[in-house]
C-alpha positions as CSV (number, residue, x, y, z in Angstrom):
1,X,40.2,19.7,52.7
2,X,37.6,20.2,55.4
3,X,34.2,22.0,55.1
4,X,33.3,24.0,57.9
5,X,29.9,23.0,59.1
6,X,27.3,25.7,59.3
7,X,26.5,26.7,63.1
8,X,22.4,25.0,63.6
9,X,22.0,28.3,65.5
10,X,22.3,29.9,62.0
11,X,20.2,27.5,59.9
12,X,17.1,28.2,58.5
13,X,15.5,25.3,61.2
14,X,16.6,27.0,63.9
15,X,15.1,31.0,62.2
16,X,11.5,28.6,61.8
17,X,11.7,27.5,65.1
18,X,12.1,31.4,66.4
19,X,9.7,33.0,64.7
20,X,7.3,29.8,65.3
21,X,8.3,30.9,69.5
22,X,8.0,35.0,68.5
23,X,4.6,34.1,67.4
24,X,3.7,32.5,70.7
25,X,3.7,35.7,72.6
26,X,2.2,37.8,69.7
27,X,-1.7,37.5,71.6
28,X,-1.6,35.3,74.4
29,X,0.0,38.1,77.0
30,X,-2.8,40.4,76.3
31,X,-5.7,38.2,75.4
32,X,-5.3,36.6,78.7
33,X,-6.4,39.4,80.3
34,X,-10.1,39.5,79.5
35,X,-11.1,36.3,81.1
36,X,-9.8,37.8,84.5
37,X,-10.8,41.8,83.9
38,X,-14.0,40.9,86.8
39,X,-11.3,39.7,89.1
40,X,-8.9,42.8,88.1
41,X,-12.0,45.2,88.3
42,X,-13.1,44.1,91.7
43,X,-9.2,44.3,92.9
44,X,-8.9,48.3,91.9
45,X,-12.9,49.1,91.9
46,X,-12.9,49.9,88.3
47,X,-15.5,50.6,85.7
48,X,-16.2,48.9,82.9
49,X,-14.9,51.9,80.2
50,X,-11.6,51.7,82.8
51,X,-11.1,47.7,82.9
52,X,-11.7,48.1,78.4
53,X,-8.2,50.3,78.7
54,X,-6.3,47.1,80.0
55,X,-7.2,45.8,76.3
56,X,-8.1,49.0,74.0
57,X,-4.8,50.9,75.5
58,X,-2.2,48.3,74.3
59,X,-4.0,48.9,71.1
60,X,-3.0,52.3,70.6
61,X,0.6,51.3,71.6
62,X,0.2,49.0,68.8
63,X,-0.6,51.5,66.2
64,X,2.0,54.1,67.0
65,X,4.8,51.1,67.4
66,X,4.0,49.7,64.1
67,X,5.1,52.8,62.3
68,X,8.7,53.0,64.8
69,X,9.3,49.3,63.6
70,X,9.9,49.6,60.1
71,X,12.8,51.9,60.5
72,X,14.3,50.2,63.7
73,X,14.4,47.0,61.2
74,X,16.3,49.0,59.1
75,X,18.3,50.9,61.8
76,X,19.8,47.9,63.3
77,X,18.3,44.2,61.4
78,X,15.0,42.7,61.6
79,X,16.5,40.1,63.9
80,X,18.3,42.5,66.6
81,X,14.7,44.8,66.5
82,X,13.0,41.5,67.3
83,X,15.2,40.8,70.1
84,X,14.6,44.0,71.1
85,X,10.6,43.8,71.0
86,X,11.2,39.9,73.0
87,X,13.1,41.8,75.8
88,X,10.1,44.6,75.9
89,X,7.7,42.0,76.9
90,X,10.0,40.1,79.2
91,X,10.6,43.3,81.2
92,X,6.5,43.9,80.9
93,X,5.6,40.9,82.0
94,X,7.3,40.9,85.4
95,X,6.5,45.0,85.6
96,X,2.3,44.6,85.5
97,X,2.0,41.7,88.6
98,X,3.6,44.6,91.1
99,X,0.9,45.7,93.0
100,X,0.1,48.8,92.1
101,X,-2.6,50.0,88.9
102,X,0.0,52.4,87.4
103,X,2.2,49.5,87.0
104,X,-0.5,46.9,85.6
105,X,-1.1,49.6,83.0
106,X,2.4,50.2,82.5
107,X,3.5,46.5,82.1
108,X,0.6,46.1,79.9
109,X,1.2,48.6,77.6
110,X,5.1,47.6,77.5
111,X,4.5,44.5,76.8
112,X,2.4,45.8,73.9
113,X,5.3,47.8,72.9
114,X,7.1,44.3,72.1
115,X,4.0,43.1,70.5
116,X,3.5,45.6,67.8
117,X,7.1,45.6,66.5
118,X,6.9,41.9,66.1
119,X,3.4,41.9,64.3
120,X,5.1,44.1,62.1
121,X,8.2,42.4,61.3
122,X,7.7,38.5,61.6
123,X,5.6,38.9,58.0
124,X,8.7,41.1,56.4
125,X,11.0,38.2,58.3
126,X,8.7,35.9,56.1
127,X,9.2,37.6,53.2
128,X,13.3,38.0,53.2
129,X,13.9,34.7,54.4
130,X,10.7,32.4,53.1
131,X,9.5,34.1,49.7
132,X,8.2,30.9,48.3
133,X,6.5,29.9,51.4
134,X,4.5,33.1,53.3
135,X,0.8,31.5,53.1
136,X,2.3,28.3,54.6
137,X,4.8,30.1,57.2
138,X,2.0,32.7,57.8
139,X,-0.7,30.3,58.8
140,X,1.7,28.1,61.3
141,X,2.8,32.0,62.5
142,X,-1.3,31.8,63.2
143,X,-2.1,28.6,64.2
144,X,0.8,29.2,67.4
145,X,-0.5,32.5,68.3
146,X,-3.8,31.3,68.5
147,X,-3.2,28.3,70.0
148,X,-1.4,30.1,72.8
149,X,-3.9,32.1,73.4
150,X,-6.0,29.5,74.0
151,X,-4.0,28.0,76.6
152,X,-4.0,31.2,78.6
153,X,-7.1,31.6,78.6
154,X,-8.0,28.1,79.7
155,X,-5.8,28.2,82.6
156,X,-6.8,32.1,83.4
157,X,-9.5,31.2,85.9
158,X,-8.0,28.0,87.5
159,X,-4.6,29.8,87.9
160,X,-6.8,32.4,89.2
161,X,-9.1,30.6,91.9
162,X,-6.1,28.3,93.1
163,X,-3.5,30.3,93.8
164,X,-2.7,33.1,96.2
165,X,-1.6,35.8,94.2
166,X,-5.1,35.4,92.2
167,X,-5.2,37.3,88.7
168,X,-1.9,37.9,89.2
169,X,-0.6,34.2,88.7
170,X,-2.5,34.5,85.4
171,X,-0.8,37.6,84.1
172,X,2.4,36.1,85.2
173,X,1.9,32.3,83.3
174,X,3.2,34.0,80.2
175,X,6.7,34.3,81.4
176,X,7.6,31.1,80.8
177,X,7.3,31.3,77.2
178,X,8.2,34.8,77.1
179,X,11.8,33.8,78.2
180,X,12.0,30.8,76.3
181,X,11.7,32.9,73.1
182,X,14.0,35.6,74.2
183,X,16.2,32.6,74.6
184,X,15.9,30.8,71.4
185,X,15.8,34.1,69.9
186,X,19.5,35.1,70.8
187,X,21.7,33.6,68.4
188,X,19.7,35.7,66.1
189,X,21.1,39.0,67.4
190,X,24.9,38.2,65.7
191,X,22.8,39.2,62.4
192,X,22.8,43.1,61.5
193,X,21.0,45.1,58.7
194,X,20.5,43.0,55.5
195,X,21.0,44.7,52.0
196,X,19.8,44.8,48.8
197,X,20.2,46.7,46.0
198,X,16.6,47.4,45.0
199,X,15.3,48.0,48.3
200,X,15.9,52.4,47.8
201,X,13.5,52.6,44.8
202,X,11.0,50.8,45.8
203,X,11.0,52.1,49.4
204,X,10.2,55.5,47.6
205,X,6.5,53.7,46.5
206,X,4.2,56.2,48.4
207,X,2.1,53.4,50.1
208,X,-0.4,55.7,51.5
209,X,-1.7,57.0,48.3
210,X,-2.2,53.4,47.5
211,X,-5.2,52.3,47.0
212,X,-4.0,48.2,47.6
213,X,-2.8,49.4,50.5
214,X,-5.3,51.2,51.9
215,X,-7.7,48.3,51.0
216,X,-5.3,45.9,53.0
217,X,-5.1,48.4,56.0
218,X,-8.8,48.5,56.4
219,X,-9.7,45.0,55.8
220,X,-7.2,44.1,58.8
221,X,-8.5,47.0,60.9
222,X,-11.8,45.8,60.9
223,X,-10.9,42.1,61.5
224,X,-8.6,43.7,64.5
225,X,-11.9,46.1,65.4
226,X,-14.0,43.2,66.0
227,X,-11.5,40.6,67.2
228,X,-10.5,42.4,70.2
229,X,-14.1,43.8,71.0
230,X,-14.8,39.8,71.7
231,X,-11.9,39.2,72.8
232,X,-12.1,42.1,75.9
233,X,-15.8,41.0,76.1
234,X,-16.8,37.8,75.2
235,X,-16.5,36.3,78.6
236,X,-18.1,38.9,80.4
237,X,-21.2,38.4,77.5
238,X,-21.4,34.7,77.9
239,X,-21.8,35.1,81.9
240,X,-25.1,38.0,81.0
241,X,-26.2,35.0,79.5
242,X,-26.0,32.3,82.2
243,X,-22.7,30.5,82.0
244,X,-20.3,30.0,84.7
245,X,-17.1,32.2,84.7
246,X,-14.7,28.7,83.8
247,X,-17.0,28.2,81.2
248,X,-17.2,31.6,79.6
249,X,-13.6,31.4,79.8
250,X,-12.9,28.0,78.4
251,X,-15.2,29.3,75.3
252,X,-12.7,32.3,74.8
253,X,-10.2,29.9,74.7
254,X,-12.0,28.3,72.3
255,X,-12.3,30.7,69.8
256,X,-8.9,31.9,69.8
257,X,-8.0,28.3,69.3
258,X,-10.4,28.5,66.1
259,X,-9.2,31.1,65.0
260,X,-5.5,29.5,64.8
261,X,-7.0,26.4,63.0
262,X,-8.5,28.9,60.3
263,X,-5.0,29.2,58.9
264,X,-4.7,25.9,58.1
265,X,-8.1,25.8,56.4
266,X,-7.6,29.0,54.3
267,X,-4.1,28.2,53.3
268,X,-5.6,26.1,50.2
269,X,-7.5,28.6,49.0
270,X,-4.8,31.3,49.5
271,X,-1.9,29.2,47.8
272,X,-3.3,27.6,44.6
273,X,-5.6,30.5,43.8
274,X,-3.5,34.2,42.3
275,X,-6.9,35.7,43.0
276,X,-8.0,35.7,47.0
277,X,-11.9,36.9,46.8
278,X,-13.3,33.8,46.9
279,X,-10.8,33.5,50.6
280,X,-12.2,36.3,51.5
281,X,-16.6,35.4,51.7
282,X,-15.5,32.1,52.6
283,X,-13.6,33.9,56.1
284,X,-16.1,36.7,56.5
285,X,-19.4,34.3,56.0
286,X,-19.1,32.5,59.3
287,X,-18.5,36.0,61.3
288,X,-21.7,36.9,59.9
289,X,-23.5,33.7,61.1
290,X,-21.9,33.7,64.5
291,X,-23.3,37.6,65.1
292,X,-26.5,36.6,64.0
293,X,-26.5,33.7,66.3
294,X,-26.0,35.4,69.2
295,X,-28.8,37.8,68.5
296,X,-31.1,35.1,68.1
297,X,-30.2,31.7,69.3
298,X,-27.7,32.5,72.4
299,X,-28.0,29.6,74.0
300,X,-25.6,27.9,71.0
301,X,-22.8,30.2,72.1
302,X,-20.2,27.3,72.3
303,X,-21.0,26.9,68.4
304,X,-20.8,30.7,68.0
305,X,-17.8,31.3,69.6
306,X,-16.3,28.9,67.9
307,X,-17.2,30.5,64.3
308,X,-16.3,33.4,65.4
309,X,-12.7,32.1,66.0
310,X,-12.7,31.0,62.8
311,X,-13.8,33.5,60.6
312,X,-11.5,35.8,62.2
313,X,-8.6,34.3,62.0
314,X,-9.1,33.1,58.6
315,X,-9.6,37.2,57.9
316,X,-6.1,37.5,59.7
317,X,-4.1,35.0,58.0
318,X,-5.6,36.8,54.8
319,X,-4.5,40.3,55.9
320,X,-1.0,38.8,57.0
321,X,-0.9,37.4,53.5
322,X,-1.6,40.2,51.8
323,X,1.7,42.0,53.2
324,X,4.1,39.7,51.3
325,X,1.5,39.1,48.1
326,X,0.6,42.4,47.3
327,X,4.6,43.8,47.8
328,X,7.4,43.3,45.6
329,X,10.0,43.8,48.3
330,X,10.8,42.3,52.0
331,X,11.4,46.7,52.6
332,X,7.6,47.1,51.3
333,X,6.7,44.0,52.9
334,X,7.7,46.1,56.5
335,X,6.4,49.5,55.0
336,X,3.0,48.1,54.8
337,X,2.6,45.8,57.8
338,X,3.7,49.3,59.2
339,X,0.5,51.2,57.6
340,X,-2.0,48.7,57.8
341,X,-1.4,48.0,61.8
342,X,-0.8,51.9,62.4
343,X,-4.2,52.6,60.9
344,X,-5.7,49.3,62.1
345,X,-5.0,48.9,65.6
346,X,-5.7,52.9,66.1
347,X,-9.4,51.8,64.6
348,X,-9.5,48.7,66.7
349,X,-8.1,50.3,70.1
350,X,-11.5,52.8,70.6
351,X,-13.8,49.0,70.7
352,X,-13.4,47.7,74.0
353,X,-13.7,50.7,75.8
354,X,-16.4,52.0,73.6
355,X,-18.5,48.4,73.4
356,X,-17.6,49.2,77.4
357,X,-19.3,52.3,77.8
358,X,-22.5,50.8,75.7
359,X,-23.0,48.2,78.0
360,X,-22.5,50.6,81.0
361,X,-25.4,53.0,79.4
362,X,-27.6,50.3,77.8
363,X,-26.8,47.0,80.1
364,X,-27.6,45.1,77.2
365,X,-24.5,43.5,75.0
366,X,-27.0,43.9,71.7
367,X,-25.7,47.2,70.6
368,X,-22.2,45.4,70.3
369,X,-23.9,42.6,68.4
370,X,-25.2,45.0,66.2
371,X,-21.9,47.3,65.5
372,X,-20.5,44.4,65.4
373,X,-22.3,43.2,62.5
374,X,-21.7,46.4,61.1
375,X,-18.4,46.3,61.0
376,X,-18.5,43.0,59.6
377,X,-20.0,44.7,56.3
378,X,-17.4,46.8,55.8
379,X,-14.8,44.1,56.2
380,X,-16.0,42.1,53.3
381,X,-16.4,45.3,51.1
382,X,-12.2,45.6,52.0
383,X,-11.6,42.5,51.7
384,X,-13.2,41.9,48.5
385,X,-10.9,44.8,47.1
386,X,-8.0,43.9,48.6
387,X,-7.9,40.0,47.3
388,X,-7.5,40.6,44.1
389,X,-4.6,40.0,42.3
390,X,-2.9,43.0,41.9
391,X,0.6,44.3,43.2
392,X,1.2,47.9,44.9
């Protein structure tokens, strides 16, 4: 009698290897844009307010696709509504380098439209597939977004100053993974809606009179608050303060490559501990310091930068977490992602234009320093609720 062998395509190795190449493309395509928004702004005469869209509008696509993914997934499978997010981006992608400033918006924004379903569902992919291992899976989920970010933003300026289509060549260097994933992602597509028995009752748990949930929601909306603020502005701070554009840029890169190391050095604390406070000071503390040492010792901004990476990421990798810990089902696990990004990226999406229009007023970068720090507050308040070891 012979076995039949088990296609790899439909192995477990192969879903790691997806979700490791989804993750790739969850920040890179539209993190790379802030080191070459000067370059962009010059091209279409913008404002500052106007060049903050190209990151705070893909923000607000984020938070109204985040509540359209949860019952795609169920629609037609977490793996085809993936597919369908991959092949978003990959039309995106090629849609923003056409020469025109409704289509850089557009591209953007669909692009953004493949971003938010997948920072949705990737964590409730976690939880069906991985339920003993979402702090591990999570913080490798991390560690690749980040790390892909970084690479963008590294190559932004070079790609930008050495060949002739400019910013444009920048945009476009995210293809190439783009397609690979859509690729690797296809097998995957064979798989339709999974069921379970117990999913109905506890979809009915009303999430948003939950105070867990709301405690999740707002400790990732700050974290997303602040990240993209620095991540729309950093580079344009670090050149107010002296430092060449390739520098500023390869510090940008440098704190999103932090912040995908911070999984790994959380992921200790979140796995042998039920409660997750004592996470939560250890990611928020070096936000704090890195504010503080901008205010008052700017000249260590490579050292800043860096904490800032960290700290925020570690706060991600929490809040991502949090999606499988404080659930009882993969169908919650979705639900929730779904609120906390809705309400979280709708918070974060009014920072770079608003930090934007500060600067344009004041011409100082302080009064971001300052809401900044702010904001920082009220993540650690959220955060401290939301770690403890309760389930919705």
């Amino acid at each position: 009698m012979t076995v039949k062998r088990k296609s790899y395509f439909r192995r477990p190795e192969w879903l790691v290897i997806g979700i490791i190449c989804i993750a790739a493309n969850l920040r890179a395509p539209v993190t790379g844009v802030a080191p070459v928004i000067e370059s962009i702004q010059q091209s279409f005469n913008l404002s500052a307010a106007q060049a903050g869209l190209l990151t705070s509008s893909p923000l607000l696509v984020f938070a109204l696709f985040s509540l359209v993914a949860a019952p795609l997934a169920r629609a037609v499978g977490l793996e085809r509504a993936l597919f369908l997010a991959l092949s978003a981006m990959v039309i995106g992608v090629f849609w923003r380098i056409y020469p025109s400033i409704f289509s850089l918006y557009a591209g953007n924004n669909l692009i953004a439209v493949g971003i938010a379903l997948g920072n949705v569902l990737v964590p409730s992919l976690i939880k069906g597939y991985f339920p003993q291992r979402i702090a591990f899976l999570t913080a490798i989920y991390s560690l690749m977004m980040g790390v892909s970010a970084a690479i963008v933003s590294a190559l932004a300026i070079p790609l930008t100053e050495y060949t002739p289509w400019s910013w444009r060549t920048s945009l476009f260097s995210v293809s190439l993974m783009i397609i690979v994933s859509w690729l690797v992602w296809l097998p995957q597509i064979r798989k339709g809606p999974r069921r379970h028995n117990h999913t109905a009752n506890q979809q009915r748990t009303p999430l948003w009179r939950s105070s867990i949930a709301w405690q999740v929601t707002f400790f990732l909306g700050c974290n997303s608050l602040f990240y993209y603020i620095f991540v729309s502005w950093l580079p344009s701070l670090l050149t107010s303060l002296g430092f060449g554009a390739t520098a500023a840029a390869n510090m940008h890169g440098l704190m999103q490559l932090a912040s995908a190391v911070a999984g790994l050095l959380i992921l200790p604390v979140v796995r042998h501990f039920s409660d997750q406070r004592p996470a939560v000071v250890c990611a928020v503390l070096p936000i704090f310091i890195s504010l503080l040492g901008l205010l008052w010792l700017p000249g260590l901004a490579l050292l800043w930068s860096l904490l800032l990476g960290l700290g925020s990421g570690a706060v991600f990798v929490l809040a991502l977490s949090f999606f499988g810990m404080r659930v009882n089902s993969t169908a919650q696990a979705a639900s929730l992602a779904g609120m906390a990004q809705f309400v979280g990226y709708l918070l974060a999406a009014t920072g770079p234009s608003l930090m934007g229009a500060f600067y344009d007023w004041s011409q100082s970068w302080v009064p971001m320093l300052v809401f900044c720090l702010v904001v920082a507050t009220l993540m650690l308040a959220f955060g401290l609720a939301a770690g403890r070891n309760v389930k919705i």
